[in-house]
C-alpha positions, 0 to 999 in steps of 0.5 A: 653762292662764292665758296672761293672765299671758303677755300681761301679760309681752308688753308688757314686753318689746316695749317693752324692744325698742323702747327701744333708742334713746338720746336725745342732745342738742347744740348749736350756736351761730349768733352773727350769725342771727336768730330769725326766719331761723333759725326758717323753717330749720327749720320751713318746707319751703323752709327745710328743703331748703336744708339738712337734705333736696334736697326737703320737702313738707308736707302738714299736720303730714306733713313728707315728706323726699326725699334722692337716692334715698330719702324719709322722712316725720315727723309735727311733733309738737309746735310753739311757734313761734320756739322749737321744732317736734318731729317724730316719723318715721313709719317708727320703731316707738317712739312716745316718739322724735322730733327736736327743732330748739329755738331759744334766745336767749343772753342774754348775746352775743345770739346764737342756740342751735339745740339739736337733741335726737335718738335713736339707738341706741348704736352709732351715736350718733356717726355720728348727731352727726357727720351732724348737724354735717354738717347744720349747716356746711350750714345756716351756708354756706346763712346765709352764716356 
């Protein structure tokens, strides 16, 4: 028997199991914070434990997250500083997944968007927006806006 054309199948469907994650993208609009301030909120662990995590350390391109009582380490996976870093967490399987914190300039009031693109899977979208925004009015009170 050829069990080659089996495992020609395997990838297939192992990928069809990973991709149960959607991605979803939002925005928030920060009219009185600079660049600058908003790009050391998002990137540096000082930053990043102000608001999204009670601790960061950082070890090279290895983001180490720690809530109460449980950790989670992201690789950054892509970075332009001032305008956006991407980090993937190391615990999901799927490669393609990742969060993304992008800055940009509005032109037009001056303000700043902080576009945040994430993954989850379907039935749990709306949890993962809903703690996002939670993150977020964390993130404001700690601009004082």
């Amino acid at each position: 028997m050829d069990y080659s054309q089996n495992c020609r199948i395997l990838p297939a469907v192992f990928v069809g199991i990973l991709m149960k994650k959607e991605r979803f993208h939002i925005e928030f609009v920060f009219d009185k914070a600079s660049k600058n301030s908003l790009w050391d909120y998002i990137s540096t662990a000082s930053g990043l434990s102000e608001w999204f995590a009670d601790s960061v350390v950082v070890d090279g391109k290895l983001f180490t997250f720690q809530w109460k009582n449980y950790s989670n380490e992201a690789e950054v996976i892509g970075i332009i500083p001032y305008n956006y870093i991407r980090f993937h967490w190391l615990e999901d399987e799927n490669p393609a997944t990742f969060f993304e914190l992008r800055l940009q300039k509005i032109e037009l009031t001056g303000g700043i968007a902080l576009e945040i693109t994430d993954f989850a899977e379907k039935n749990e979208r709306e949890d993962a927006v809903a703690l996002w925004e939670t993150q977020i009015k964390t993130l404001r009170r700690t601009l004082g806006l």
